[in-house]
C-alpha positions, -999 to +999 in steps of 0.1 A: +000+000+000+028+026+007+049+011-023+064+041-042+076+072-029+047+095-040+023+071-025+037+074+008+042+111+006+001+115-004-010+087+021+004+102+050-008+135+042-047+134+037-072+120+013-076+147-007-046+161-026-045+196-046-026+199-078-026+215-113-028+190-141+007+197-164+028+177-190+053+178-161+034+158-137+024+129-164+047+105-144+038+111-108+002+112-114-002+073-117+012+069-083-008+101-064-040+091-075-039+055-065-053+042-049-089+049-070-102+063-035-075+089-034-093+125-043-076+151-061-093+189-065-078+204-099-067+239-102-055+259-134-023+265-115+003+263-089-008+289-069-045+280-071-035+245-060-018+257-030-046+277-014-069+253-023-047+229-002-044+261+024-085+262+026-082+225+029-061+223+059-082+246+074-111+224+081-096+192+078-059+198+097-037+188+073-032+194+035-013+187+004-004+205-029+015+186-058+033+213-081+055+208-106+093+214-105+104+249-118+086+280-122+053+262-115+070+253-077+083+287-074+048+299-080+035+282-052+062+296-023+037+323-022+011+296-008+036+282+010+048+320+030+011+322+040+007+284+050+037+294+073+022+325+088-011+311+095+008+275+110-009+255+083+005+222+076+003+214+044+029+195+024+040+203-012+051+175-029+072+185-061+081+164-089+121+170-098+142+162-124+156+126-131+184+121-101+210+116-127+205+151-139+217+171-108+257+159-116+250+165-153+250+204-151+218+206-179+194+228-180+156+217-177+125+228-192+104+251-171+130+265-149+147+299-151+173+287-173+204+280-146+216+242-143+218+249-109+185+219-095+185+228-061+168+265-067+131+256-061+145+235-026+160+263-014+132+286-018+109+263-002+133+262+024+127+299+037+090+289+041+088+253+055+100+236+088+112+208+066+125+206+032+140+172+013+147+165-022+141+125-026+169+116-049+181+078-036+153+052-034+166+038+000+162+068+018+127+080+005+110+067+031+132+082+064+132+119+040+093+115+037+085+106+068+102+129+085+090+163+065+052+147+074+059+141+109+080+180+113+048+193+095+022+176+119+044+184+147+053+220+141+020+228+125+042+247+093+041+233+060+073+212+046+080+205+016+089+167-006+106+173-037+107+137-059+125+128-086+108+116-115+127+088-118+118+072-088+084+085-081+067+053-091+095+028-080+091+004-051+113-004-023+108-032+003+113-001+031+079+011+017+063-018+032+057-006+071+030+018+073+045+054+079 
């Protein structure tokens, strides 16, 4: 049930996630809306998806937002600033670029054209209590788990950042429940 990392990052947020449907998030969106139960609210962007997630935290005490990685992401800190002021916990989950790509110095579509990866990270970081960027399958789970549990006990939002080469993959650590 918690076989991927995306999975586990959705299931231990809430049942409903809030995202904005892009060509960027084609390969995580398999994994965050599995189970068939799983309830996404659509929004026409980043920003809309994160107060949606905001309002959603609100009445139900925890929220997530799924953006996608670059200018989309950096949207959203805005979201993210006011989740922080108003101690919101909601989690923005982030698809990233392939692992191998953060030693191969290219530059990706949809970011500000740098090949530096680690921009939209640290600009979550000014506005979260916890910040990872999943990029080795074995230590998904203890990076996930951890940004969920600093959210829910800090009541700020944190943020998961996944690469999209391993969004889908499993791992036998996946198997305990988080």
């Amino acid at each position: 049930a918690w076989g991927s990392p995306c999975r586990r990052a959705c299931a231990c947020c809430c049942c409903s996630t809030h995202l904005c449907w892009c060509r960027l998030l084609l390969l995580l969106l398999p994994c965050l809306l599995s189970p068939p139960t799983a309830a996404a609210g659509r929004t026409c962007n980043e920003l809309n998806a994160g107060y949606a997630a905001d309002g959603f935290c609100r009445r139900a005490g925890v929220g997530a937002c799924v953006v996608t990685y670059g200018v989309g992401g950096l949207s959203a800190i805005n979201a993210a600033a006011g989740c922080y002021s108003e101690d919101l916990p909601v989690i923005f989950i982030s698809g990233g670029p392939n692992s191998n790509d953060y030693c191969a110095s290219h530059i990706i579509h949809h970011t500000i054209g740098l090949p530096d990866l680690g921009q939209q990270h640290r600009a979550f970081k000014e506005f979260t209590c916890a910040a990872v960027v999943v990029q080795h399958l074995a230590e998904a789970h203890h990076q996930i788990d951890f940004a969920i549990s600093e959210a829910l006990r800090r009541q700020k939002p944190a943020y998961i950042e996944i690469c999209c080469n391993l969004a889908g993959l499993t791992d036998p650590s996946f198997i305990d429940p988080p």
